[in-house]
N, C-alpha and C positions, 0 to 999 in steps of 0.2 A: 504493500500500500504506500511504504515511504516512499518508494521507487517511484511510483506514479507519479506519486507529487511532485517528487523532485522534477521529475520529467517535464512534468506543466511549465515552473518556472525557466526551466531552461530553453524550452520550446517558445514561450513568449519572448524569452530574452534575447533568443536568436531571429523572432519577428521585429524585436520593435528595432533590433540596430541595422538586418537587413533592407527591411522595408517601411516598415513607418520613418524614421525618421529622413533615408534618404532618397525613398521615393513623394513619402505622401506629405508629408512637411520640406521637402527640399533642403535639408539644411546643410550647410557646408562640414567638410571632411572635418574642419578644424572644430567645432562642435559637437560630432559625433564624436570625435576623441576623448573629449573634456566630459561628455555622459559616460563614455567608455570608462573613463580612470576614475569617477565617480563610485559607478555602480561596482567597480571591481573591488576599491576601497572599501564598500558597504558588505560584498559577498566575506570578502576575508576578514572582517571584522567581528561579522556575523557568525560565521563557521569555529573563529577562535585559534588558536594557534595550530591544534592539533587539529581540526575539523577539515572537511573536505569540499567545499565551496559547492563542489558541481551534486553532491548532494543533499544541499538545503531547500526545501519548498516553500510556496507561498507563505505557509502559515509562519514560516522561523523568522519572518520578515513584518514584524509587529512595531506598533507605536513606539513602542520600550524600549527594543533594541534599535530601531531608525534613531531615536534621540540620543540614547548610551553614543550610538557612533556620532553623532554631530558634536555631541560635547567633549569624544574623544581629540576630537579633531580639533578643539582649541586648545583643552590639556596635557595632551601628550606629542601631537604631530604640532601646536606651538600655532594652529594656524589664526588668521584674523576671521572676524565674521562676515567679512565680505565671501573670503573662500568659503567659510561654510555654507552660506547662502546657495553660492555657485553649487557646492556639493546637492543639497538641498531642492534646487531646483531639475536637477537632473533625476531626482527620487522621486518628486511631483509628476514631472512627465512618464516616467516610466509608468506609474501606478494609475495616469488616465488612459495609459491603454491598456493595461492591464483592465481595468473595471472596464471597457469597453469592449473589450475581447472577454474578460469571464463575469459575466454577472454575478456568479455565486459568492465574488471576492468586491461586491457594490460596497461591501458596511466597511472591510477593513481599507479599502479605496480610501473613502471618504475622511475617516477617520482620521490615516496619512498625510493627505490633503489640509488637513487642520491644523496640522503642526504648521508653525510660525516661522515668518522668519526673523532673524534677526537685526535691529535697529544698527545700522552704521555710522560711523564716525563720518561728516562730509568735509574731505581734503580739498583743498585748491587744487586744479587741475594743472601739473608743470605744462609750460611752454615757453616758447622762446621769442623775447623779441627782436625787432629788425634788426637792430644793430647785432645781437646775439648770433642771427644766421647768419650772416654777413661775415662774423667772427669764425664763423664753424669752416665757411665756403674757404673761407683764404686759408684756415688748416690745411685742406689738402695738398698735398704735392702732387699733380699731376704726373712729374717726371717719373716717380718713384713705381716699382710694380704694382699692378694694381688702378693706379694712382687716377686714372681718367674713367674704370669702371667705379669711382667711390665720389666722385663729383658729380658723373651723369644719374647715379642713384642718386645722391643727397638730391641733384638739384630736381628729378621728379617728384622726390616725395613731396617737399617743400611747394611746388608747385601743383600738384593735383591734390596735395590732402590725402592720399588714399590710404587704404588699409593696410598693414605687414603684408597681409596674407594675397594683397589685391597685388603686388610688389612681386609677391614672391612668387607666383602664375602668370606673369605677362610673359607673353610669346611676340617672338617680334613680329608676327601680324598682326597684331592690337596694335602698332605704331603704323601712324598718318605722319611723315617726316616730311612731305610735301606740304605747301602753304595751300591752306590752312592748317597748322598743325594740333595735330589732336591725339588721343590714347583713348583707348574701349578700355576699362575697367568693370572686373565681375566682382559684386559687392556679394553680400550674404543673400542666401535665398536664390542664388543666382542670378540676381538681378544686375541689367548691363547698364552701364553710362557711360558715357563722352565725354573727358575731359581737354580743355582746349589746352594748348603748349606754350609757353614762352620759347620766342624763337633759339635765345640762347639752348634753353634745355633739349629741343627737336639740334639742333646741331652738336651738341654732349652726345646725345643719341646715336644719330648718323656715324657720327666720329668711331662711338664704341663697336656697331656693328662692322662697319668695315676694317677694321681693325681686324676684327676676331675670322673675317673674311667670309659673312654668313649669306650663302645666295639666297635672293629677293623672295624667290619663294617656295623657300625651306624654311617653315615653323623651327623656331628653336628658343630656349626659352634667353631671355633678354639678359638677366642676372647670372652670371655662374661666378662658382666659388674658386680657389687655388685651385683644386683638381679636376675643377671641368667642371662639376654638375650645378645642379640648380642649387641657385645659393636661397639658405635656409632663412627663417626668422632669427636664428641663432644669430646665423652672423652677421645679417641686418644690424641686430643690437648691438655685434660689437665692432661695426664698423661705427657704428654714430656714437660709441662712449671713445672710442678712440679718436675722432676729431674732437668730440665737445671736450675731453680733458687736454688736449693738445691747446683749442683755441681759450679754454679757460684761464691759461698763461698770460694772455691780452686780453682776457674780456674776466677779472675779477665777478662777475656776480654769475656767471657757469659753473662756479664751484659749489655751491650750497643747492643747485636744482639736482634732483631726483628725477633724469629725464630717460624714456623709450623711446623707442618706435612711434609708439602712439603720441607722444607727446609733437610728434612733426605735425600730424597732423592737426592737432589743436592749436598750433602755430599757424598753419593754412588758415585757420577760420577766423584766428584772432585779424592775421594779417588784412582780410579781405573784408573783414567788417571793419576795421579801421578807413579804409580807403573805399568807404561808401557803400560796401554792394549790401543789399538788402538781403535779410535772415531769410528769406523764400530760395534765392540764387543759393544762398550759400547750402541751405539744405539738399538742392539740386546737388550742387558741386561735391557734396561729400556724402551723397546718396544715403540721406537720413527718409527714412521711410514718414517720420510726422515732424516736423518745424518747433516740435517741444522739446526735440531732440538739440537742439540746432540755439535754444532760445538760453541755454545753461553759457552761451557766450560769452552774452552781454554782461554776465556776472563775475567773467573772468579777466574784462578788459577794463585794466585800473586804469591806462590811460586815459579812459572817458570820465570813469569817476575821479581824476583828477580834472578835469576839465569845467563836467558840471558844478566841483566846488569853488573852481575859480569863479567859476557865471555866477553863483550862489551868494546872497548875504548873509556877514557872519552873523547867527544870533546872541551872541554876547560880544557886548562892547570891553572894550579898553577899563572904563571905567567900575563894571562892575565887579561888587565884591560879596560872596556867600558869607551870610552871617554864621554865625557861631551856635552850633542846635544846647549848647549847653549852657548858654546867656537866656534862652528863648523856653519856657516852660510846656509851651505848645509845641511838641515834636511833630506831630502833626501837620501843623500849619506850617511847620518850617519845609517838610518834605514838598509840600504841594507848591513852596514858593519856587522849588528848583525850579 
């Protein structure tokens, strides 16, 4: 009877990562990964040190022990709530198809479903200003190996905003290196967009591919690493920590940011709402599915709330001075004169 069971959960577990998720939700490989290392965390967790993962069924997969592992994951694996969230939601999804494939498992569904998530700390989002990129760009040494495939990446990202992952897929027929220059970018969901080119960046391009000596149409992928293949997100990362601590030499305030991949991107957007383009284009431009995605901007460009404070009048004068609440028996009324 155990067998059975076991069987069930294994049998849905090999539906929902075959087919649900990347046929009937679309979702990208790099997603499916992140449910994958989820739910394998939860199976061995669950199984126990000595136990056997592939024979646990539905029922050992209970409120009690989903949460024993979520709070494991803070005290012993050290993580923040954000990842657990992450974890967390991958447990969510798996359990509405599961109740949607077995009804009989509706109550412990739901139950699952109820578990919380956890309130987050909200960070400021690193990014870099002008001058900042500017600083990154004259890091590079073009002469140096390497040296013009780490400019013609910096200067796409920089310029399209796009994803790691959107980067790390582009094939040189996604490149329009004739004017008008542009790039197809596949976002999450598979979803395509267009992004247009600064001419400098279309001629970085040009430059790399005939280098490498790639005929016009032969698909090959854009990026490769020292050994040839497709360069990963890894080394994405550590191409941009190795200019940004190179240029942070000359640019003192690159030393204290905490900056990714991602964070070029958030530079894209600060950039370009700076220089007028409205929160709709920009949502386009960085293939944000809703404009509330896109609206967390405006909260990260001190530049402008320095601006509005200059327009602004000050509410306390020169002259004024807070009395003293221990002269004044009404504490009360003293609070409300602030």
């Amino acid at each position: 009877m155990k067998a059975c069971k076991s069987s069930t959960l294994a049998l849905k577990l090999q539906g929902f990562f075959s087919d649900y998720l990347p046929r009937q939700r679309a979702l990208s490989r790099h997603t499916l990964l992140n449910y994958r290392d989820s739910l394998k965390l939860l199976l061995k967790f669950v199984a126990g040190n000595k136990g056997d993962p592939s024979r646990l069924a539905v029922e050992d997969l209970t409120v009690e022990s989903i949460t024993a592992f979520l709070q494991s994951l803070e005290t012993r694996r050290h993580n923040r709530a954000s990842t657990r969230n992450v974890r967390l939601s991958a447990i969510h999804s798996f359990f509405r198809y599961l109740g949607g494939e077995c009804p009989e498992h509706l109550e412990r569904t739901r139950r699952i479903l109820a578990i919380p998530f956890k309130r987050t700390d909200s960070r400021e989002i690193a990014h870099l200003d002008f001058q900042e990129v500017q600083a990154v760009f004259q890091a590079v040494e073009v002469g140096r190996p390497n040296g013009h495939r780490d400019l013609a990446l910096l200067s796409l990202m920089f310029n399209t905003g796009a994803r790691v992952s959107e980067i790390v897929g582009l094939q040189t027929e996604d490149l329009c290196l004739s004017a008008p220059f542009s790039v197809l970018l596949r976002g999450k969901g598979r979803k395509e967009r267009t992004c247009p080119l600064w001419p400098e960046t279309a001629r970085l391009l040009q430059v790399l591919i005939d280098q490498r000596g790639v005929p016009a149409a032969q698909p090959a992928p854009v990026f490769l690493n020292a050994r040839g293949d497709r360069l990963t997100r890894f080394g994405i990362r550590v191409i941009l920590n190795k200019y940004v601590t190179a240029a942070a030499k000359h640019r003192p305030s690159l030393r204290n940011k905490r900056l990714h991949p991602h964070s070029v991107r958030h530079s894209t957007a600060i950039h370009l709402l700076r220089s007028g383009v409205d929160l709709s284009t920009i949502a386009h431009w960085l293939g944000h599915v809703s404009i509330n995605t896109t609206n967390k901007y405006l909260s990260m460009d001190l530049e402008a709330k320095r601006e509005a404070l200059a327009k602004a009048q000050p509410l306390l004068n020169g002259n004024h001075r807070l009395g003293d609440w221990r002269k004044d028996p009404n504490l009360i009324a003293w609070l409300e004169a602030l």
